[in-house]
Structures are given as C-alpha cells and as structure tokens.
C-alpha positions as CSV (number, residue, x, y, z in Angstrom):
1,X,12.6,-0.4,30.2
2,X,12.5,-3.8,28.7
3,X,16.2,-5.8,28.5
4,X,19.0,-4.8,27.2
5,X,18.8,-5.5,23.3
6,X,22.0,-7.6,23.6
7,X,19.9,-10.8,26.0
8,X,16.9,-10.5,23.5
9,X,16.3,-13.0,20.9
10,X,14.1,-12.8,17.7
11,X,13.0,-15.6,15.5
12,X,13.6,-16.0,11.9
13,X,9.7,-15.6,11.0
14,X,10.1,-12.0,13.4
15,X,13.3,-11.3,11.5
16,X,11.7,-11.8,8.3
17,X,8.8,-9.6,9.0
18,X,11.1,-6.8,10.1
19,X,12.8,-6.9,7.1
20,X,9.5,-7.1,4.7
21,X,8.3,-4.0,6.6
22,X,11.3,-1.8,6.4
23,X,11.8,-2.5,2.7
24,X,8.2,-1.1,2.2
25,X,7.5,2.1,3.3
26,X,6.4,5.6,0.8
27,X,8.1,3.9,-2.1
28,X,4.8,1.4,-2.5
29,X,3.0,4.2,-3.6
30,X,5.0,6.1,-6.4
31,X,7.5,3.5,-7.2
32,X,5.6,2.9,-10.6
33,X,5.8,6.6,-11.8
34,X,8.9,6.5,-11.2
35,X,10.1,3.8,-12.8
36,X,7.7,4.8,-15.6
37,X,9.8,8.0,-15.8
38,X,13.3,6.2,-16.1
39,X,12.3,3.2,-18.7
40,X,8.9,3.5,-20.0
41,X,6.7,0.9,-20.3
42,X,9.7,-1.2,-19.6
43,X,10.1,0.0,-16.1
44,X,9.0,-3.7,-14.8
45,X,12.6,-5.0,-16.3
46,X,15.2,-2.8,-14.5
47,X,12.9,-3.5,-11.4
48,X,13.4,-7.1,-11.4
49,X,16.9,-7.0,-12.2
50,X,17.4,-4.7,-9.2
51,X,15.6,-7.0,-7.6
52,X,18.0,-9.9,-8.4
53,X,20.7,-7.3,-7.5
54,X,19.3,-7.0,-3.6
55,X,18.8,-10.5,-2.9
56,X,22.5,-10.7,-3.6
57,X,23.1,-7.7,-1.4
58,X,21.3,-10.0,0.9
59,X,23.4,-12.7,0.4
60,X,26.6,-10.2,1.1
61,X,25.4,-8.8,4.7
62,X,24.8,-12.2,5.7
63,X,28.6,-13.1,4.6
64,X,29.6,-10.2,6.9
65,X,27.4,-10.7,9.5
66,X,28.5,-14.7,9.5
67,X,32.2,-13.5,9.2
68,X,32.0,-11.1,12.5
69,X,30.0,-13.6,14.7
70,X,28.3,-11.7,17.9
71,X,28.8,-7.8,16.2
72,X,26.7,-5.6,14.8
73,X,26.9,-3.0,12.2
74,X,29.0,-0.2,14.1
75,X,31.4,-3.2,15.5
76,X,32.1,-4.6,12.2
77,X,33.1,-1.1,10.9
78,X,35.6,-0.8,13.5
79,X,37.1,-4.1,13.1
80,X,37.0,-3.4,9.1
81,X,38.3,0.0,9.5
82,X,40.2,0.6,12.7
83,X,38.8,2.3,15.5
84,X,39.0,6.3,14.3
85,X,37.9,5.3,10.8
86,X,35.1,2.9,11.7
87,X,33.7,5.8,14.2
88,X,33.3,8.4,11.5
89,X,31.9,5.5,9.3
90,X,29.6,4.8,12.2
91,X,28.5,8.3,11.9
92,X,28.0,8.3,8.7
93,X,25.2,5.8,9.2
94,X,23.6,8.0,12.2
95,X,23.5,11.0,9.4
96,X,22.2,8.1,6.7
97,X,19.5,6.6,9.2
98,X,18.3,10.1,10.5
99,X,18.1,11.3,6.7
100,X,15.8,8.5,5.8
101,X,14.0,8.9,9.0
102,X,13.5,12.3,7.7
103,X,12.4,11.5,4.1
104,X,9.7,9.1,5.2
105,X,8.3,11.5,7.9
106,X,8.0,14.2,5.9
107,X,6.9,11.7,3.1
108,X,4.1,10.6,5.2
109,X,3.1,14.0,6.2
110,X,2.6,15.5,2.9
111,X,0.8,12.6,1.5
112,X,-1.7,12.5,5.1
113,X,-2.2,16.0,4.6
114,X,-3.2,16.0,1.0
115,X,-5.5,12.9,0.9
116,X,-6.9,12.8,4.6
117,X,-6.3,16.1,6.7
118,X,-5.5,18.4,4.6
119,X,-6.5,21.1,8.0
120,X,-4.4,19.3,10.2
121,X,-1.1,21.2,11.1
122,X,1.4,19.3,9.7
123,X,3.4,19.2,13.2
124,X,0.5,17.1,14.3
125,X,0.9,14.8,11.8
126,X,4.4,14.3,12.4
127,X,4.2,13.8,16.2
128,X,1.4,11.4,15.8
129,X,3.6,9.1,13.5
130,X,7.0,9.9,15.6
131,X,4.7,8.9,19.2
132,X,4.1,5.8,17.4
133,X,7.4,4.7,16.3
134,X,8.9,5.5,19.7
135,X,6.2,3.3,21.5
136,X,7.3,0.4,19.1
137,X,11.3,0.6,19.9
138,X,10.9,2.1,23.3
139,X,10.5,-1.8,24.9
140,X,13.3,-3.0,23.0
141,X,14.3,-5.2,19.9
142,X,11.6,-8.0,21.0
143,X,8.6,-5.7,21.2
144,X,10.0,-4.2,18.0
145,X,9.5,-7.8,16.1
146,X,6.4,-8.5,17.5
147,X,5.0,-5.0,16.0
148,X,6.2,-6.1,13.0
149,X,5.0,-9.4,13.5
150,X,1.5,-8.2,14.3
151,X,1.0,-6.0,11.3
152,X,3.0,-8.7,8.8
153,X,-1.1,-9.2,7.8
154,X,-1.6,-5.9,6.3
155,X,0.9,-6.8,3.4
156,X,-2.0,-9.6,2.0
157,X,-4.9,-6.8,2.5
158,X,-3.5,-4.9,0.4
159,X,-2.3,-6.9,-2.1
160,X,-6.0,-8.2,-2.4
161,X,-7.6,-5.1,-2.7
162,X,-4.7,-3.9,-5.9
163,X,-7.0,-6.4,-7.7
164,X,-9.6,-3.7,-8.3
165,X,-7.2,-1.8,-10.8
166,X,-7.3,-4.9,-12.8
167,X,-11.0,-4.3,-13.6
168,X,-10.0,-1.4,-16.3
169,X,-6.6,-3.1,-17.0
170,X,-5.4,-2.9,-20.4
171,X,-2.0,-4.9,-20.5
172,X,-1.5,-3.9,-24.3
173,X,-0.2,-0.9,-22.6
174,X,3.2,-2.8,-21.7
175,X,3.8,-3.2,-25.2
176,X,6.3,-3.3,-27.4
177,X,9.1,-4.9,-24.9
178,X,12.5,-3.5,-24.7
179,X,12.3,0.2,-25.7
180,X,13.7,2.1,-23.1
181,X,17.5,2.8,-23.8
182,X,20.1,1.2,-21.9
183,X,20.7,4.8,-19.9
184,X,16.9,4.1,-18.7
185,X,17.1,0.6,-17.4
186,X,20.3,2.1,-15.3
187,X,18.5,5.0,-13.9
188,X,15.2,2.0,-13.4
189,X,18.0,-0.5,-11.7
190,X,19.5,2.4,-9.4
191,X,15.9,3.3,-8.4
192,X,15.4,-0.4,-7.5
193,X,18.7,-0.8,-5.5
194,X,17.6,2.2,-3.5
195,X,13.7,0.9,-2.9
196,X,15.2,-2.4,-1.7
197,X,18.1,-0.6,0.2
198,X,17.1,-1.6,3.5
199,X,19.3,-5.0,3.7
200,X,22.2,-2.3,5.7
201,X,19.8,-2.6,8.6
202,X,19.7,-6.6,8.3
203,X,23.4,-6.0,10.0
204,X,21.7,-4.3,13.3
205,X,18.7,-7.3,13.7
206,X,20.7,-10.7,12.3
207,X,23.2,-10.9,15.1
208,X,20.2,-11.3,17.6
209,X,17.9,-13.7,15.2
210,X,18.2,-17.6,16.3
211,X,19.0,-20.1,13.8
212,X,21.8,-20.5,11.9
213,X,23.2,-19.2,8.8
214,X,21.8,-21.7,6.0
215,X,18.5,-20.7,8.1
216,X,18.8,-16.9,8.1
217,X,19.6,-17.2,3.9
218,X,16.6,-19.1,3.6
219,X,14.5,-16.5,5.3
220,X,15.7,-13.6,3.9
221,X,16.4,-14.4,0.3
222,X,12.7,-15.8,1.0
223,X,11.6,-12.3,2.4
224,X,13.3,-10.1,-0.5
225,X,11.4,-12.5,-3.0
226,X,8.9,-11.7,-1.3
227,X,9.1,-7.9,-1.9
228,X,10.3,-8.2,-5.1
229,X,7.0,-9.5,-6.0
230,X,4.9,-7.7,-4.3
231,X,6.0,-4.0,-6.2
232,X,6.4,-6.1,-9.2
233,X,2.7,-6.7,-9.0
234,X,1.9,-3.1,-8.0
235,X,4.0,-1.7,-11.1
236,X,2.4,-4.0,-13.3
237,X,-1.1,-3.1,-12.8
238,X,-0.2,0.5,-12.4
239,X,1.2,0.1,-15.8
240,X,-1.8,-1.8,-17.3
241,X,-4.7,0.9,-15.8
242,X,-3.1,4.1,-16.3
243,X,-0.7,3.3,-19.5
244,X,2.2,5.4,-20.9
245,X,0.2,8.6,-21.3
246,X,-0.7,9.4,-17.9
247,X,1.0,7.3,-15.2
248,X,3.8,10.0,-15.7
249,X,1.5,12.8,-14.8
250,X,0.2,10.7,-11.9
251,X,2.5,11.2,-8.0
252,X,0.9,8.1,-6.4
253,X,-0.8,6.0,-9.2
254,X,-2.4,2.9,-6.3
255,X,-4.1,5.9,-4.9
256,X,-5.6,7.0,-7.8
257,X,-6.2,3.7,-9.2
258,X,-8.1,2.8,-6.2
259,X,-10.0,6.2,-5.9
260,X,-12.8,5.3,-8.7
261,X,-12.8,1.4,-7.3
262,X,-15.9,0.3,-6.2
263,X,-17.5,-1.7,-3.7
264,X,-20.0,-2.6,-1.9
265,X,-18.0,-3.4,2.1
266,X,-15.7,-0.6,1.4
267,X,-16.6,3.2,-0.2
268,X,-13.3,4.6,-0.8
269,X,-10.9,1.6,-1.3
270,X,-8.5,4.2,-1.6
271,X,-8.7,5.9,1.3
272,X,-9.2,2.6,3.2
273,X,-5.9,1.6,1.4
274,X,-3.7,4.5,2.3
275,X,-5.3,4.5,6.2
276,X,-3.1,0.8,6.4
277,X,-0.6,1.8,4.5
278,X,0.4,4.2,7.4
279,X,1.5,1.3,9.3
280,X,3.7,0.6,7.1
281,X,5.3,4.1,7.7
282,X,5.3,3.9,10.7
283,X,6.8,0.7,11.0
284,X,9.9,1.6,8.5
285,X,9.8,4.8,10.4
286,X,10.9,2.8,13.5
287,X,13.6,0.7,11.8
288,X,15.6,3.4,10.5
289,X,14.8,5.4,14.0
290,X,16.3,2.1,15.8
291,X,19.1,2.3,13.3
292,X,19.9,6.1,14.5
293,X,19.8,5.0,18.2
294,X,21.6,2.1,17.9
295,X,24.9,4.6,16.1
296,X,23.9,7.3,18.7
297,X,24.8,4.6,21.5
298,X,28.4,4.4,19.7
299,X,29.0,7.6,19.6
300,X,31.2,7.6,21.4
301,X,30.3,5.8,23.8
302,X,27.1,3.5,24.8
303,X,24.1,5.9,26.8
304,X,21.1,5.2,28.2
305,X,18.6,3.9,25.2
306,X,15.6,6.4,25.4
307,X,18.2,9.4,25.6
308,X,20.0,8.2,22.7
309,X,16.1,7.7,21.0
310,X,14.9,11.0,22.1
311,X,18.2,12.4,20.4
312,X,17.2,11.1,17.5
313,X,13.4,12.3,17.5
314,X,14.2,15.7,18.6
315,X,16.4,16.0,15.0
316,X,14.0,14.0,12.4
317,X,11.1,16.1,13.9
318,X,13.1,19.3,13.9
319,X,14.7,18.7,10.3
320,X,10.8,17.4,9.2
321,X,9.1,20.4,10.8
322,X,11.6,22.8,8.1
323,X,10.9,20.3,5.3
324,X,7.1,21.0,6.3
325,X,5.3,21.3,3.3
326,X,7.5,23.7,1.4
327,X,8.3,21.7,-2.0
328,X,12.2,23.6,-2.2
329,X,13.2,21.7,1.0
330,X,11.6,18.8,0.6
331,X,13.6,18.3,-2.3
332,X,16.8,19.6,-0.9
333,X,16.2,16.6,2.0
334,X,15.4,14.4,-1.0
335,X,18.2,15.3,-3.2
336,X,20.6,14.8,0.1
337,X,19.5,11.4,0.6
338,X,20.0,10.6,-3.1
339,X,23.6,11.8,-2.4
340,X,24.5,9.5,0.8
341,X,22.5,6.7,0.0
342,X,25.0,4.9,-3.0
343,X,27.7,4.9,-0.9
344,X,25.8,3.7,2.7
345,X,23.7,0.7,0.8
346,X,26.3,-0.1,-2.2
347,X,29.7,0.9,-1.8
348,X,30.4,0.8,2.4
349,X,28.8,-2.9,1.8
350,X,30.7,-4.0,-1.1
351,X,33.8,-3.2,1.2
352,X,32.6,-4.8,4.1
353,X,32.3,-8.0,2.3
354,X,35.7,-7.9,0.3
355,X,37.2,-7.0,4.0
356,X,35.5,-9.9,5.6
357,X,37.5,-12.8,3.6
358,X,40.8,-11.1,6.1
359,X,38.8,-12.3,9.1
360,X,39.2,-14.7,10.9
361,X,35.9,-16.4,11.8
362,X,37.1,-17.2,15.0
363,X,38.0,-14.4,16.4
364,X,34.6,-13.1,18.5
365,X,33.6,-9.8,19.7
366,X,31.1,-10.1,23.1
367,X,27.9,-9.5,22.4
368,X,26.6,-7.3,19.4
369,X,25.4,-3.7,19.6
C-alpha cells in the first residue's frame, strides 16, 4: 500500500487535471442532444450560463475548504452539522458517489457494447473498466494525480480531431438566437449545473493540493474555463453538422459526426475517438469511486483503504450488472441520480458556505480525510 492519503501531497497543475477529468466523463458525448432537447438551437446559451454558475460553485467550495483549514468533505459536515447529522449527511454522499459510479459504468458499458463489442458480455465490460479504476486509487491520492496527469493529453487529441465535423458545418443552423422559452434555458442551465457538478469532489483533493488559496482559485476557476470551453466547442459543432432536424434523433452526435470523417492516418475517426474517450471513463470512474471510499472510511469509523474500496466495487458492479443492458433500469438508476444529485451538488453546498461565515478560521481539525 502506498501512504496514507493524509502525508501525500499534489500540485496544483495535478489538482487541476483531476478536476478537468472528473468533470468530463459520458456527458462529452450526448450533452449536445440534450441540450438540443431543452432549448433548441439555443442550447449553447443556458450552457454557458451554467457554466458561469459552476465556476462560482467553484469559488464556494474553495470558501469552505479555506474556512475548515486541514478537513475534508466528511469533516466539514460534521463540524457544519454536529456529529449525528453530519454522519447521515456523510452518507448521503457514499449513496451520491456510488450512484454516479453506477451511472457512468453502466454508461460506458452500453455505449462499448453498442459501438465496439457488441458480443462481449457486458460483465466483462464492466470489470475491465472497474480493474482499471481500482489500479488507479489502489496506490493512493498521489498515483491517483499522476493518472490523471498522464492522460491530461488526451483532452487536446480530441479536441483536434472534433475539427472534422466542421468540414459539413452549416452554422446557419444556430439561427435565429433566442427562441427557446425561458422554461427551456432552465431545464438547459439545470443540465449544465449537473455536467459540471463535479466541484463536490474538489472538497476531498483541495485540502491535500500545495499552494495557497489565491493559487488554488487561480487553478480551478482556470480548469472550469477550461471545461466550459471545451463542451461549448463540442455543442457548437454538433449543432452546426447535424442542425435542428436531426441532432434530436441522434444519442451521441461526436460519434456520429465523426463516423463519415475521413482520413488518410486514421479510418474510423470515430472509433478511434471513442477508444480514448474510455479514459476518460475510467478516470471519472475513479474519482467518484475514491469519493465512495473516502465516506466508507467514515462510516463509522476509518478501515483499512482497499476494504473500504472493495466495498465500494462489489456494490457499483452488483447495482451495474442489474442495470445491464435492460433500458427500464437504466433509467430507473438514471432517474435516481437525477433525484439526489440537486440537493448533493446545489443545496448541501450552498449550506456549507452560508455555515462557513460561523467559523472560525482558526480553529483546525488534524489532518483531512
């Protein structure tokens, strides 16, 4: 086992990367239909507002974080809470991070088995992503950033090769502006918040990145920018290839966009696209895994990592495995994380900050989770 998370250090680069990487995960990939769906050709709007509205969520959990210097997440809600309150809070968030954990892995499973190996046994699939994800957290918070760090890279390569749905890009198709009714750029912002929701698990990585916390803003308001542009340029030239007419009827637009790319280094960009963006999964997979195992540990009372971990896998794969391919439960798992995610990313938050002005900065809690 590597040391204890507590003596590791990351850097703010590392920190930045791990943040980048949990933010994009299956989202990349349909976010454009269904922003499509809420507000039209307008969908590009409510994402940037949302956009605007998680760097400020940003800004909050580094308040927090900065207001309950050397605790994590699960500390802060007890100190913000009381002990019994902050517990069940703290379980809350195990329930939120397996859910998600859930969602992506059977997320990546169905959209593996439908483009690539469509014989495969879906089980397969799933252990072959879950293996991966463990391997990354299994050596600790340090390894975990230098993943992260490693694959950082893979962001650019695809973002060059989204250039080849600009080759039958019509941009008349984001016209007229400002169409979609206000109830539309609502549902478009709420779908935005919830693609960017990932800040929550800033509050498990910030207490252990170095710098201090002018440096950290910098970084991650830098990092959500970041993000923010790079599905703003994804919805856009989803928008412009497919237009109004059939980007709705399209589940993962890039895909298809890519499919009838061509070029002369690569056959199937598409293909080639959707083999890195696996990475990604697997790499968001692991955060929100880390996340689980980092409650687990508080409940109720720290254990040894890799049993807390294996805790963890044993559920996601278990819960995934019934999800499988069977479209009813998938969107029961779906529907469930639609439910808990408001008040994990947007309401728990929100408190946490208008709590943290009672605190007094001084008063410091050991080392964080």
């Amino acid at each position: 086992m590597a040391v204890s998370d507590t003596k590791q250090k990351i850097t703010l680069s590392q920190l930045a990367y791990i943040f980048i990487q949990s933010q994009i995960g299956v989202d990349i990939l349909n976010l454009s239909t269904v922003l499509h769906k809420a507000a039209g050709a307008d969908g590009w709007i409510p994402l940037l507002i949302g956009g605007v509205i998680s760097t400020v969520f940003v800004i909050m959990v580094l308040h927090i974080s900065n207001r309950y210097p050397g605790e994590g997440l699960f500390d802060i809600l007890r100190s913000s809470f009381g002990k019994p309150l902050g517990n069940v809070a703290g379980f809350g968030y195990y329930v939120y991070f397996l859910v998600v954990a859930i969602y992506l892995l059977t997320s990546y499973g169905e959209l593996i088995n439908e483009w690539l190996l469509p014989e495969t046994p879906i089980l397969v699939l799933y252990v072959l992503l879950l293996v991966s994800a463990l391997y990354t957290i299994s050596g600790g918070l340090t390894v975990i950033a230098k993943v992260f760090t490693f694959f950082a890279v893979i962001l650019f390569i695809i973002s060059a090769l989204f250039l080849f749905g600009f080759v039958d890009a019509k941009f008349i198709y984001m016209l007229p502006f400002g169409q979609a009714s206000f109830s539309g750029y609502m549902e478009g912002i709420r779908v935005t918040i919830y693609s960017f929701s990932s800040y929550v698990l800033l509050l498990l990585f910030v207490p252990y990145a170095k710098g201090d916390l002018k440096q950290k803003k910098r970084t991650l308001i830098g990092a959500n920018l970041l993000v923010l542009l790079f599905y703003l340029y994804t919805v856009i030239v989803s928008f412009a290839h497919f237009g109004s007419d059939q980007i709705e009827h399209v589940s993962q637009p890039v895909l298809y966009m890519l499919r009838t790319a061509d070029s002369v280094i690569i056959t199937r960009i598409d293909i080639f696209v959707l083999t890195m963006w696996t990475v990604f999964a697997m790499t968001a997979f692991a955060a929100y895994l880390y996340g689980a195992e980092r409650a687990f540990a508080k409940i109720p009372k720290p254990k040894k990592k890799m049993l807390n971990v294996y805790t963890a896998s044993i559920i996601v794969l278990a819960v995934s495995y019934w999800g499988g391919l069977n479209e009813k439960h998938i969107r029961n798992i779906i529907n469930f994380q639609d439910l808990i995610t408001e008040y994990f990313t947007i309401y728990i938050p929100i408190l946490l900050f208008l709590l943290s002005f009672f605190r007094r900065k001084d008063k410091k809690k050991g080392a964080a989770q």
